[in-house]
KOLMIRO-816064 format. One record per residue: x, y, z of N, C-alpha, C, CB in turn; residue in one letter. Coordinates in steps of 0.02 Angstrom, whole numbers, plus 50000, padded with zeros to 5 digits. Glycine has a CB too. Layout:
# KOLMIRO-816064
XYZXYZXYZXYZA;...
# end
This chain:
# KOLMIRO-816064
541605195643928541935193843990542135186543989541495195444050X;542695186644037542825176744026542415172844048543415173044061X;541835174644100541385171044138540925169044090541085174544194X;540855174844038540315172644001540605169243961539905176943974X;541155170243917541275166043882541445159743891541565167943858X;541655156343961541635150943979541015146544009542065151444012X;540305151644007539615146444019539135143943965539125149744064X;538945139543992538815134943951538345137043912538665129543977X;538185137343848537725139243798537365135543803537855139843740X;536485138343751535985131843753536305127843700535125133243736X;536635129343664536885126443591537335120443622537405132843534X;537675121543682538265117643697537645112243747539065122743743X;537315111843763536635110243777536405103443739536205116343755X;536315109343693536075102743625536375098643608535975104143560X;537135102243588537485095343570537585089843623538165096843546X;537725092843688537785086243755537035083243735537835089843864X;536455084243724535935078343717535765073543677535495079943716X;536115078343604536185074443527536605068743556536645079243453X;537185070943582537735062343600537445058243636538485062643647X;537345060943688537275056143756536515055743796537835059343815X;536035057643781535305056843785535065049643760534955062543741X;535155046743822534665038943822534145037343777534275037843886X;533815040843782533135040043743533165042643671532535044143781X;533635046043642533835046143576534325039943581534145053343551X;534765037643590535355031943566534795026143585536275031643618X;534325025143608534075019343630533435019043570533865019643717X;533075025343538532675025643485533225022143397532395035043489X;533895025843395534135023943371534415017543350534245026543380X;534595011943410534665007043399533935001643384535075006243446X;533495007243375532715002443399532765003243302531715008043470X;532845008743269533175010043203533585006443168533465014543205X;534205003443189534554998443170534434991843184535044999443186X;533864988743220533494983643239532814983743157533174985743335X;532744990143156532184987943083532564988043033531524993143060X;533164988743012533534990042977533664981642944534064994443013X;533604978842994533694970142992533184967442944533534966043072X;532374971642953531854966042923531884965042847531064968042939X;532514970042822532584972642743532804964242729533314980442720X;533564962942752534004957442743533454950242745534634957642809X;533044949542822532684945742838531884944242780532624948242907X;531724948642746531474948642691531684945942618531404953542691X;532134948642626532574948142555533014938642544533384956042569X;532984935642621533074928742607532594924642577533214925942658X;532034926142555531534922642512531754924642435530704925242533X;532164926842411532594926342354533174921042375532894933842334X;533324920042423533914915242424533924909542447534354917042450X;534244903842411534334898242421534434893642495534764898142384X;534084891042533534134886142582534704879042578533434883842585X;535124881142615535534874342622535624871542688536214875042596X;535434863942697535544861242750536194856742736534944858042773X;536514851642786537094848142775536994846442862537864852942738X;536544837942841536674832242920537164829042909536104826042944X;537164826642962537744818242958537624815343008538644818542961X;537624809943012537274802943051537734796243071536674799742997X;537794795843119538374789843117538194786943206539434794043100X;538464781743216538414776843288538394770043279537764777943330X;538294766743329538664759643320537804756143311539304756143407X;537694749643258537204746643254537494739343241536754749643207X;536774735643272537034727443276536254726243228537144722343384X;536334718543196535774718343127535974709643134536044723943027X;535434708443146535284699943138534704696943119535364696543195X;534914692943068534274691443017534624681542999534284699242920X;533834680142997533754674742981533314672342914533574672743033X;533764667542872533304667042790533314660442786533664670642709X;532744656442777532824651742731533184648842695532644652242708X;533544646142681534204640642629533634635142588534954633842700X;533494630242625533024627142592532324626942608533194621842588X;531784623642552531314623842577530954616742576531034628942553X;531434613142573531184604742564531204602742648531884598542504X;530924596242648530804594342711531444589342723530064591142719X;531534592242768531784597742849532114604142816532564593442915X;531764609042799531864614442791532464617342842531244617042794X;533074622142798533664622842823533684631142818534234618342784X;533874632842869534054639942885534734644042915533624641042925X;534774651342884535394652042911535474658942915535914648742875X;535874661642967535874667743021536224670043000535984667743087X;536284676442987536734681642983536844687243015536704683242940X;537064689743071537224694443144537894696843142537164689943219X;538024702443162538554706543190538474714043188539154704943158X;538814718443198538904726743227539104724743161539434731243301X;539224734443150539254739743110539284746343127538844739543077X;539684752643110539654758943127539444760443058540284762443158X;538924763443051538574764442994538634774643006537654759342997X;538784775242940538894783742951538604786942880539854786242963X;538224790942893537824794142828538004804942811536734792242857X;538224806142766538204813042761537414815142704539054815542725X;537324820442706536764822942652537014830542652535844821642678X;536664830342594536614839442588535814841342543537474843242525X;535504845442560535064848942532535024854942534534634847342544X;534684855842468534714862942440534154865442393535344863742401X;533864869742431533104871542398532994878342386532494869642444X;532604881042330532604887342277531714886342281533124886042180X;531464893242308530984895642296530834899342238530914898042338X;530364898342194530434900442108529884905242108530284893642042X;529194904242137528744909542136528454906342207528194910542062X;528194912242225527814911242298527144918342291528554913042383X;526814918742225526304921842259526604929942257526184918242338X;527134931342235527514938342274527394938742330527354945042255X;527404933942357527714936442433528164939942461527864933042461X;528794937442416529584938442462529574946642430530524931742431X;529174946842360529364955742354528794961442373529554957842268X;528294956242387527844961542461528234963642524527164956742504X;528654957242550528774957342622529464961142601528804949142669X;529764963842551530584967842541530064973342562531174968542448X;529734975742518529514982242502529184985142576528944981842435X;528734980342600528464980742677528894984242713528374974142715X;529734980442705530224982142780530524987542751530874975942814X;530584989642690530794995342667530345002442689530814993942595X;529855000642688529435003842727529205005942784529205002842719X;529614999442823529564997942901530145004642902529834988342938X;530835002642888531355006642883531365014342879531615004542834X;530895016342813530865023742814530335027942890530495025342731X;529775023042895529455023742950529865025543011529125018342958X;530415020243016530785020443102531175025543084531305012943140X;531285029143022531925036343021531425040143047532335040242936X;530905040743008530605047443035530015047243119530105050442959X;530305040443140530275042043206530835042443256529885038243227X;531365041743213532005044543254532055052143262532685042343218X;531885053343190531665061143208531365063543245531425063943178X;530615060843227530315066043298530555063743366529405065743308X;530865059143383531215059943449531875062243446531235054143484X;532195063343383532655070043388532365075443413532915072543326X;531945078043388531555083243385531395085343483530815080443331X;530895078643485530625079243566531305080043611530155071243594X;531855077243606532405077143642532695084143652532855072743612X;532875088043570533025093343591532585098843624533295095043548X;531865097743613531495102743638531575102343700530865103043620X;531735095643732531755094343815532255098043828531885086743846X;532865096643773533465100143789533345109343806533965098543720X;533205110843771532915118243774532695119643844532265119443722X;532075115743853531685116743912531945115343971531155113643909X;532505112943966532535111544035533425117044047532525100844051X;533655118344020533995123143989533805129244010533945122743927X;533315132443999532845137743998532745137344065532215137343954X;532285132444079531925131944150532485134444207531655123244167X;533185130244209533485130544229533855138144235533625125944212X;533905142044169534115148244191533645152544216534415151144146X;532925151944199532385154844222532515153344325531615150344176X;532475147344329532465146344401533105150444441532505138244413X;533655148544406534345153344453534045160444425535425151644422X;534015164144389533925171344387533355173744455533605173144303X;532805168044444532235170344508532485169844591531505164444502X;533035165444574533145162444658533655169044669533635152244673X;534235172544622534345176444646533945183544653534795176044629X;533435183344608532925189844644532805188744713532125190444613X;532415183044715531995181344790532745180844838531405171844788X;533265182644826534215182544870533995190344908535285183544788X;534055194744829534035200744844533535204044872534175203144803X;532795200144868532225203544874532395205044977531395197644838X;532635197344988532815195045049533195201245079533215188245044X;533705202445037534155205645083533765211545083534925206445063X;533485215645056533155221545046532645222645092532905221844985X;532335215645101531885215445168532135217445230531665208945182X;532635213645249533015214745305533305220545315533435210745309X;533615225345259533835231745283533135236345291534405235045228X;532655234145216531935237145271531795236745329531375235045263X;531815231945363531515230345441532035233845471531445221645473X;532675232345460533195239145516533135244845489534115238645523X;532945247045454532815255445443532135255945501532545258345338X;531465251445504531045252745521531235251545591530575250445489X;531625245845628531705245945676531985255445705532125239545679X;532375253045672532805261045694532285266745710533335264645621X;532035266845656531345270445649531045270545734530755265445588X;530765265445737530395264845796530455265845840530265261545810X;531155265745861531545266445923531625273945930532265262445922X;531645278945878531715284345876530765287645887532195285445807X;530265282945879529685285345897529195287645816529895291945952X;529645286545751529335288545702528795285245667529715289745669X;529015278845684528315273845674528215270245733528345268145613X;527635263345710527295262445777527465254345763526375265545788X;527435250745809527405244445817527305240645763527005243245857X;526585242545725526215238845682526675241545632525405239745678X;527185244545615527545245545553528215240145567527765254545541X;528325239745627528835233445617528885226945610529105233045649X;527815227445643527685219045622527535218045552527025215545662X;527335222445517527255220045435528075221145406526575226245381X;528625222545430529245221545386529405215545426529875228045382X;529215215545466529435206345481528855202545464529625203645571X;528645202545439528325198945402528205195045329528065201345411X;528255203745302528685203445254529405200645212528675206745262X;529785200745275530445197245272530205189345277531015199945339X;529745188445325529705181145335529315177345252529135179845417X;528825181645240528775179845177529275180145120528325182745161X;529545182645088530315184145070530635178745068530685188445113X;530675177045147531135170645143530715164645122531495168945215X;530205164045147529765157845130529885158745031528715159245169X;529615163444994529775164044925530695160544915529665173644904X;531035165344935531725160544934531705153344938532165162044990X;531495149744996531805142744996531235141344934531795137245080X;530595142944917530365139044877530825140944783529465140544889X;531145146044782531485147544728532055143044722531655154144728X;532265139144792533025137044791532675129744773533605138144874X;532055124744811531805120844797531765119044708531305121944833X;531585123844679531125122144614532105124344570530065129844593X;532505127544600533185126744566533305119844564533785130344603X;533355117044635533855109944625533285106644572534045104044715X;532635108144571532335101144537532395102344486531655098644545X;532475110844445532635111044383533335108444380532535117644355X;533805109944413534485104644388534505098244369534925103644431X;534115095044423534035087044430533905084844341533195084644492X;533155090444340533085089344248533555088944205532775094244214X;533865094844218534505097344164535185091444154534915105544205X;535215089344236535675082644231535315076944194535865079644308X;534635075044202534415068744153534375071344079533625065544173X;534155077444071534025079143993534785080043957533525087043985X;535325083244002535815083643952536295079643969536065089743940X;536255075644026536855071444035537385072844065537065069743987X;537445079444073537975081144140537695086744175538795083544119X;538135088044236537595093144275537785099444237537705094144368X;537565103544274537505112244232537945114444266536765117944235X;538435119144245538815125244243538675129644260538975127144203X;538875136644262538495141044232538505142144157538615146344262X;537465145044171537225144944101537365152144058536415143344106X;537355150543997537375157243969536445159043962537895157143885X;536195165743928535795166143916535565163443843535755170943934X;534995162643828534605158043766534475163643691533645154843804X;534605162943647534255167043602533695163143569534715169943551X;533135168443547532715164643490532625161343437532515166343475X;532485156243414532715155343330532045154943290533225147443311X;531715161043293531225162643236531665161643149530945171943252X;532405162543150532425164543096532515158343057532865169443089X;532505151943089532395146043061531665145143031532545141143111X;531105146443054530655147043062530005148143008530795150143097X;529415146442965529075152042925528965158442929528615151142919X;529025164142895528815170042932528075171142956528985175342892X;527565167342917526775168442944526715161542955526115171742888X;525955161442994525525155443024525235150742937524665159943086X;525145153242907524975150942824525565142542806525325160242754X;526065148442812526775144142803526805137842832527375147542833X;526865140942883527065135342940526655128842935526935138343016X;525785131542941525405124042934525625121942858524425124542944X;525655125442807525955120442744526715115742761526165126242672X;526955118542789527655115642798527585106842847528155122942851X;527375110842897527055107042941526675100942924526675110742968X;526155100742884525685098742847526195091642809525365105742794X;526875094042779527255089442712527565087442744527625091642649X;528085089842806528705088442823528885086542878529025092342813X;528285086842941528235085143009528595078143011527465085243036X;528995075143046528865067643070528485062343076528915067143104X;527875065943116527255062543134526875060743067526805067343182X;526985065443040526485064942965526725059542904526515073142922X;527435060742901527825057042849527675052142887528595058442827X;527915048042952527935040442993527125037642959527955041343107X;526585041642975525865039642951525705038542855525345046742983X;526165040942837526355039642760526505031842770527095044742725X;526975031342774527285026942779527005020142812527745029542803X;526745020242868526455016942903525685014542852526405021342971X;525375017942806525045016842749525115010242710525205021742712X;525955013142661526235010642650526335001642675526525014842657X;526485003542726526914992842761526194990142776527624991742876X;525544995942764524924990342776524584986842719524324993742811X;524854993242652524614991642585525034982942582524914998842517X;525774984842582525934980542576525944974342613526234982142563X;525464973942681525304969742723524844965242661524934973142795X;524284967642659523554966142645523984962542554522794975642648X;524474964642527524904959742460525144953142485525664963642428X;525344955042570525644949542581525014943942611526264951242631X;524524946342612523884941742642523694937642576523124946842675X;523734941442517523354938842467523804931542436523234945142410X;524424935942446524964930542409524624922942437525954931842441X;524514921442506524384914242522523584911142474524294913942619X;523344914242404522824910242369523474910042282521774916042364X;524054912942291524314909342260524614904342247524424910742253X;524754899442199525094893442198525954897242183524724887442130X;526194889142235526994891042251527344886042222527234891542330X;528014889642180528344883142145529154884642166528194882742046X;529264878942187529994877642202530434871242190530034878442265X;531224871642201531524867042174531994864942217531734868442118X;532004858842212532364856442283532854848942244531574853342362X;533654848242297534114846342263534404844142329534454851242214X;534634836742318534854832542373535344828942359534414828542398X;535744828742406536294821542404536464817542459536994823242384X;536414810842458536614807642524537114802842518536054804442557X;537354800342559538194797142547538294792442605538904803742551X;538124787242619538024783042659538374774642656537354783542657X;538874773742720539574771142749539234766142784540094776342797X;539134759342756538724754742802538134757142804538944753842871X;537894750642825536844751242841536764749542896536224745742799X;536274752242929536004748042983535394745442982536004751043036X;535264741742928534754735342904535144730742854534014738442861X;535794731442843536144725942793536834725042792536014727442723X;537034719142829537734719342845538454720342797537764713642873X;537984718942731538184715942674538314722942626537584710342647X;537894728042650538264734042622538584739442655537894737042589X;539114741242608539554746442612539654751542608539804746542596X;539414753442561539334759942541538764760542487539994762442517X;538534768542476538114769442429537934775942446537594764542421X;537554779142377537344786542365536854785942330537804791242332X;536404792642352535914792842312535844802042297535234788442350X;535774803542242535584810242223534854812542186536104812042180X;534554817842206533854819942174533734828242151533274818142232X;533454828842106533414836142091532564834742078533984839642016X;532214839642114531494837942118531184844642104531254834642189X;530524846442074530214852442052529534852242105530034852441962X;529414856242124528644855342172528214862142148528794855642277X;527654859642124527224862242120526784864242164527084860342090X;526024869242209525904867342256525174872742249526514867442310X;524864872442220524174875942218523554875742282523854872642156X;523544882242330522844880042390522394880742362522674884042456X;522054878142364521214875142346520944878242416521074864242337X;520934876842480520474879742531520944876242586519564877642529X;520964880342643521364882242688521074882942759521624887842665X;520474881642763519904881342798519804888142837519914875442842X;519904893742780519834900242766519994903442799519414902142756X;520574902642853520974909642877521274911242826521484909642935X;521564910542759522024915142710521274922342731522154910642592X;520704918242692520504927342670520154930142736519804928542592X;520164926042796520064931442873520814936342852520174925442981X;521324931842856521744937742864521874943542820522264935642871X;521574941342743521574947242690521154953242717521244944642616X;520404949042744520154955342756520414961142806519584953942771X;520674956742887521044959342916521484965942908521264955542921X;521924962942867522404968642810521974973642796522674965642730X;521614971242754521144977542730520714982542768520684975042691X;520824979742833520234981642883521004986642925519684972742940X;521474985042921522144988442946522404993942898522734982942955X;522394993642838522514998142798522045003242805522554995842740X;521525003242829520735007342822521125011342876519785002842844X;521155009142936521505011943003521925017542995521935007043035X;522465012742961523055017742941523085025242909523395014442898X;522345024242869522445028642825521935034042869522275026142743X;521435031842924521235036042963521715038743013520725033742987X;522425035943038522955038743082523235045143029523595032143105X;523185042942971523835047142966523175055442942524615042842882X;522505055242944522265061542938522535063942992521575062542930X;522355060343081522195062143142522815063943157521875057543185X;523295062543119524115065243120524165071643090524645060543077X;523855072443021523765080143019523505084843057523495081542980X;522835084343088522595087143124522975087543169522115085743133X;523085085043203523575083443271524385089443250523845071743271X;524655088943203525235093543193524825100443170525835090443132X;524305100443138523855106943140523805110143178523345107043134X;523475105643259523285109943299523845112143339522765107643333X;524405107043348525265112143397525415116243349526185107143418X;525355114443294525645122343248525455127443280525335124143169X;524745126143265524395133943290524365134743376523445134343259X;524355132643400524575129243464525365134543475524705118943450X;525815133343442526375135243465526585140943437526805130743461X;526095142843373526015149543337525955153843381525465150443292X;525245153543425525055158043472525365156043552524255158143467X;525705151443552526255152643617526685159143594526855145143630X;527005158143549527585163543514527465169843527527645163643438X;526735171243494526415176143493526265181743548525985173843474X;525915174243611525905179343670526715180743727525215175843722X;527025174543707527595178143720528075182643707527775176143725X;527925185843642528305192643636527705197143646528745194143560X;527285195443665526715205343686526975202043776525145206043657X;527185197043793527355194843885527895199043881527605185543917X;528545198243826529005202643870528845210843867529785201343844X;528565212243828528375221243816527915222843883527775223343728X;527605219943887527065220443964527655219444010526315213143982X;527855215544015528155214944103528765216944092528185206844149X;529165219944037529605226044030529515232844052529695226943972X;528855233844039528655239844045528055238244140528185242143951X;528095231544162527815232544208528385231044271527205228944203X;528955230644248529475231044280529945241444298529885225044229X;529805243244249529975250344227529635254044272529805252344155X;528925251344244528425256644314528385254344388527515256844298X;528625248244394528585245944484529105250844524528915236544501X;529865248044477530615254644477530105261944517531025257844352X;529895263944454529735270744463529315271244531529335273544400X;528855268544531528405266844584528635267344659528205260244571X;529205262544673529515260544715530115265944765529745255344679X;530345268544691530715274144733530365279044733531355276444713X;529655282044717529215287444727528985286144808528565287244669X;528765278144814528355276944870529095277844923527865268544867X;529675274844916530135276444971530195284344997530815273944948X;530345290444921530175295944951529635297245001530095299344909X;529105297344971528375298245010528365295045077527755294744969X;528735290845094528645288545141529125290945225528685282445111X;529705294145158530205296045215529885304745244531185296145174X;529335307845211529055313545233528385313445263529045317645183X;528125306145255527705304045328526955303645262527675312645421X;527095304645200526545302045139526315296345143526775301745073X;526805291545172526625285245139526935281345206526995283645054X;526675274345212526525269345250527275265845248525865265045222X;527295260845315527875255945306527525251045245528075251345387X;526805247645265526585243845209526435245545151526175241245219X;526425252045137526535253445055527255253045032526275261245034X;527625254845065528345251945029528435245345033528995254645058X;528295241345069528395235545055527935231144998528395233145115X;527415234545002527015232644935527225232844876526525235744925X;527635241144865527915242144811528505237344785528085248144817X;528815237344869529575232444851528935224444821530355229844964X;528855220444849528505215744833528215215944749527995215944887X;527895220744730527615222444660528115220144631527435229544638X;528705225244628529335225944600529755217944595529735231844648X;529795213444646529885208044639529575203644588529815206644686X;528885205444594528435200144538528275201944486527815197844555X;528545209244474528515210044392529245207144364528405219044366X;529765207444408530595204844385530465197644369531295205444454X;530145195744426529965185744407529815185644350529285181044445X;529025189644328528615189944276529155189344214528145196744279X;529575195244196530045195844159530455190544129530335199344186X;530465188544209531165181044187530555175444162531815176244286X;530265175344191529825170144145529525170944085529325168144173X;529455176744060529255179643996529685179143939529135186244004X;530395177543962530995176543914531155171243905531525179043927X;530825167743973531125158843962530525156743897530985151944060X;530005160743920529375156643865529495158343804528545158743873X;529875162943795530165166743705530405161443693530815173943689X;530865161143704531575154543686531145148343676532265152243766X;530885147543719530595140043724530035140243678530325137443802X;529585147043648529065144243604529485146443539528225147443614X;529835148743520530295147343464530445140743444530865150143477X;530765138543487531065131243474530455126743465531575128343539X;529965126643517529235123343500529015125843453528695123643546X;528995130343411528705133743336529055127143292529115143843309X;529875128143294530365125743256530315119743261530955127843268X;529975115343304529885107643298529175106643253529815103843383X;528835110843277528115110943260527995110543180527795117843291X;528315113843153528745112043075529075106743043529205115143068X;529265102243115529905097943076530475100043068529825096243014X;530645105143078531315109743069532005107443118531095118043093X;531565104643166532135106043252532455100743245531775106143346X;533145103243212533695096143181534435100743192533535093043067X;534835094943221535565099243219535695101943153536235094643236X;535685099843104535855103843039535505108843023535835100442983X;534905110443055534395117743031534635121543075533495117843037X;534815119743132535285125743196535895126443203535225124543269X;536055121343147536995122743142537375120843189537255130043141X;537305115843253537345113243287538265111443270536745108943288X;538785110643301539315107843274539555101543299539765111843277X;539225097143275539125089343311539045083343242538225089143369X;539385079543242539375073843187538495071243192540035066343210X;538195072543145537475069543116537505062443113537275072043042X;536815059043172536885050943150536505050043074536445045243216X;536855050643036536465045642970536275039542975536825044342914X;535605038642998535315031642991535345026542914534545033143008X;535475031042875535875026442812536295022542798536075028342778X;536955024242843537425020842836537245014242861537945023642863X;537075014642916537015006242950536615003742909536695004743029X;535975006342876535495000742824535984999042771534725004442782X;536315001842737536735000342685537234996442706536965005642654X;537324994942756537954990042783537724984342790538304991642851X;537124982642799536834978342837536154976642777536674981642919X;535934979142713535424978142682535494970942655535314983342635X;536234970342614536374963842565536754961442607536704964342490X;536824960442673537264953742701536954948342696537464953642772X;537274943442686537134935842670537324930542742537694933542597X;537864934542761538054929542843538314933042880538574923242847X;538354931542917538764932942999538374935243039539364938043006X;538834936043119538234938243172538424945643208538164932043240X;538994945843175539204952643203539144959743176539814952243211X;538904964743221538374970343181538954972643185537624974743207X;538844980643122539164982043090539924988243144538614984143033X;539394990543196540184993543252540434988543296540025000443315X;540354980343278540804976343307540684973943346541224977643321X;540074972343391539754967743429539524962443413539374969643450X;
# end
């Protein structure tokens, strides 16, 4: 139909969050911010150049001796000068300890770390996306039950009115369908309540308001087929797990960069100065001086923060390497965690399929029975009521399919526009490091700010 084909998919969903979801473009640029410490590292391979210049007006008066016989004779020499000086220096770090190729390797590390936490807030983003997606069609499907449950009430109560007036029931059968109705409606406004707030979501999670929605399918088939799988997968390929790799990693190479300060540092340094008048000698004009100098520089004792901070390191690396177990465990237990969400949500929809089937049946048995004097005004309305909360049951039993699929599919590491086929341009966090790894100058990043 065109209605359907013009509402909005969860897929069309996803992609509105992949673009325009704050908290992914704002993780991302937090990505192209570590992307920097590579370059900012990598200047301890490169040469330092400064270039002053010095100039203003000076006055110089001096008095010398001429003779020194008696009456000793003397004589003054005073006036201005604009005295103006240029220099340039230029200094080459030759060994430092490996420092500068601890601290590359560190931010290289920093780097792979911040991808695979762009991921898992890829990941968290789209699952929001899902969920609130879901929620949202879950909530309109219920608000129009609790529409219809409404109207159904109300032609109950005028059948029963009618009823009454004709003498077939009694009073107390018209106060429980108004009652009934009044409950009904109370269920309604709270169905219409928990709609707008699921929209409200749907507008922050995807960035524009909702349409109408289409319905959600499952994506088991992304998925492992057993619980075995999954924790292996899980286990290598999670986000959380790789970031705690990594995070290893920039501490190993912390605790290199602690040590480097008990090595001796040798560098070479190269000057020129060029100086237009003095301002201590009236008498000169000009002059230059040039130096090319070697520095040697061995610590002897430091009054021993170098090795507080080695141990430090070492005492941080220990850490690290206890995060990244508590990171396995931790993706262990949502695996299984979201294994057995999955699980009980497909035996949820077979139950409240089949407890929807028998309310049906139920419902129009109890309406017969009731119209030959079997059965009660409040047993049909019980039945109608049943019949309502196994349909809810239902709709919520389908929203939890969808939604523990996709929570399976993160739970893996899997939940990526390219594993769902998503048709949306992929941010490659590569490109910008490679744009930006070997720059030498400027201030303007690489989309032009």
């Amino acid at each position: 139909p065109l209605a359907q084909a013009q509402a909005d998919t969860i897929e069309s969903a996803l992609i509105k969050a992949y673009r325009t979801n704050p908290t992914l473009n704002a993780q991302r640029a937090s990505t192209r911010a570590t992307d920097e410490n590579v370059p900012q590292a990598l200047s301890g391979y490169r040469p330092k150049i400064t270039v002053s210049a010095t100039g203003g007006e000076a006055t110089s008066s001096s008095t010398t001796k001429v003779n020194t016989t008696n009456p000793a004779t003397y004589a003054t020499q005073s006036g201005y000068n604009s005295p103006f000086s240029t220099s340039i220096t230029a200094s080459q770090t030759l060994f430092n300890g490996f420092q500068t190729a601890s601290k590359t390797r560190q931010a290289e590390a920093q780097v792979l770390a911040a991808r695979e936490t762009l991921r898992s807030t890829e990941q968290s983003v789209l699952l929001d996306a899902v969920t609130a997606d879901m929620k949202l069609l879950r909530d309109t499907a219920v608000l129009g039950l609790q529409k219809s449950n409404v109207e159904v009430l109300q032609e109950q109560l005028r059948q029963t009115r009618d009823r009454f007036n004709v003498g077939e029931v009694t009073r107390t059968d018209v106060a429980q369908s108004e009652s009934s109705l009044a409950s009904g409606r109370s269920q309604y406004l709270t169905a219409e309540s928990n709609y707008k707030s699921s929209a409200a979501t749907y507008r922050k999670v995807i960035g524009t308001a909702p349409g109408k929605l289409a319905a959600g399918t499952p994506v088991d088939r992304f998925s492992p087929s057993n619980l075995n799988a999954a924790l292996a997968v899980s286990s290598t390929s999670h986000p959380s797990v790789t970031s705690a790799q990594y995070n290893i990693d920039i501490a190993q190479m912390q605790v290199k960069v602690a040590e480097s300060s008990l090595y001796p540092t040798v560098s070479v340094q190269g000057s020129f100065t060029k100086n237009y008048l003095s301002t201590s000698s009236l008498n000169s004009m000009e002059s230059y001086s040039g130096s090319v100098l070697g520095t040697v520089s061995v610590p002897i004792y430091q009054g021993g923060s170098e090795y507080s901070s080695i141990r430090q390191a070492k005492e941080t690396l220990g850490q690290r390497r206890i995060d990244f177990d508590a990171a396995r465990d931790s993706v262990r237990q949502t695996m299984v965690q979201a294994w057995g969400q999955l699980e009980a949500a497909k035996g949820n929809i077979e139950a409240t399929t089949a407890q929807v089937q028998a309310s049906e049946i139920a419902l129009n048995g109890v309406r017969e029975e009731a119209r030959v004097g079997q059965r009660t005004t409040l047993d049909v309305l019980n039945a109608q009521q049943s019949l309502v909360n196994a349909r809810v049951a239902l709709v919520g039993a389908q929203r939890d399919r969808v939604v523990a699929s996709y929570a399976l599919l993160a739970g893996v590491g899997r939940l990526t526009p390219r594993v769902l086929g998503l048709r949306v341009p992929i941010y490659n966090a590569e490109v910008h490091y490679k744009q930006v790894r070997d720059s030498w100058a400027g201030v303007r990043t690489p989309d032009g700010r």
